[in-house]
N, C-alpha and C positions, 0 to 999 in steps of 0.2 A: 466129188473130186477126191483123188486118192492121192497120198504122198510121193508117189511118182510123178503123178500130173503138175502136182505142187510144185516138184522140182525143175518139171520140163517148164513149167511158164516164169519160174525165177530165173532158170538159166538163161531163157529166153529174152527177158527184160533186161537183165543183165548185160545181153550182146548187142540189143539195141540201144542202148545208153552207155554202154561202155568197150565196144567190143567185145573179141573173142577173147577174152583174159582170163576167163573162170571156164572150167570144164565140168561138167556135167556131176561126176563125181565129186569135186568139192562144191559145187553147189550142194549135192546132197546130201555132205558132211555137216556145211553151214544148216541147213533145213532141221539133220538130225541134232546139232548141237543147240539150236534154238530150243527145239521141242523137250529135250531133257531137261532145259532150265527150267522150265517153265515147271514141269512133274517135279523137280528135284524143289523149286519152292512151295508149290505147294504139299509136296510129302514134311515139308517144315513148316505146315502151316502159315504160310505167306502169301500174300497176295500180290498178282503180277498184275502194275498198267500200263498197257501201251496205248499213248495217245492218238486219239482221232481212232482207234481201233475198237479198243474193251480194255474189262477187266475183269483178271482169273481170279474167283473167291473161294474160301471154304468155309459153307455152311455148315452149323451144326444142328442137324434134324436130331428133334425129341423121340423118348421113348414112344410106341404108338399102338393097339390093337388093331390086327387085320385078321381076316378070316380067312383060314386052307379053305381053297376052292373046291377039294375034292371032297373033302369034309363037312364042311363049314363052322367046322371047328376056330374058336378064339384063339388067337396068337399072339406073343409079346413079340412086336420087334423092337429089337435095341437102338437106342442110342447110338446116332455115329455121323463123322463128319463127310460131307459130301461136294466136291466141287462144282461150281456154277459158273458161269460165261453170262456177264454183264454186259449189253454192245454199247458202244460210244451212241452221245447225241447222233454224232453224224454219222455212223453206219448203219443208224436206224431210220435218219431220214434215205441214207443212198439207197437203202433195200426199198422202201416203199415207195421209192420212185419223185423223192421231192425233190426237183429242178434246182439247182445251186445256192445249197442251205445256208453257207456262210453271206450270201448277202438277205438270208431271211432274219440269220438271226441279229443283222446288223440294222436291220430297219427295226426289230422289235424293242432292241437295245435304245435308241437311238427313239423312240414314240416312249420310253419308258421314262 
């Protein structure tokens, strides 16, 4: 899915639950303004959660030796931080296809 598609199916939800009140264009303002926050925190080292969604993190990978492929020559690479995507409990159950998690995890709660 590309940030076009992204915007066509928010616009879209959008006009079904609220009508035609948002045009296409500001939905794609909203889309882009979201997306910046999210870079703009983690360029500050911060972590973003959105619930029932994820969470945007920045790792910091160690220094590490790898080898030029062409080479096979030894290499240092540096130090540096790297962003990762955490998903929610429950976006890992809707991906894998678990049938209505919130009353899974009410019965496990609830036997505990």
């Amino acid at each position: 899915m590309t940030k076009a598609d992204l915007v066509e199916r928010v616009t879209a939800q959008i006009s079904r639950t609220a009508g035609p009140m948002i045009s296409k264009k500001d939905c794609a303002r909203v889309v882009d303004a979201f997306l910046d926050a999210i870079k703009d925190a983690l360029k500050e080292q911060r972590n973003i959660e959105v619930r029932g969604f994820g969470t945007f993190k920045i790792r910091h990978r160690k220094t590490r030796m790898a080898r030029n492929p062409r080479t096979g020559s030894p290499v240092e690479v540096s130090a540096r931080p790297v962003p990762v995507f955490k998903p929610s409990k429950e976006l890992r159950a809707m991906v894998a296809g678990v049938e209505d998690f919130e009353s899974e995890t009410e019965a496990s709660e609830t036997e505990a």
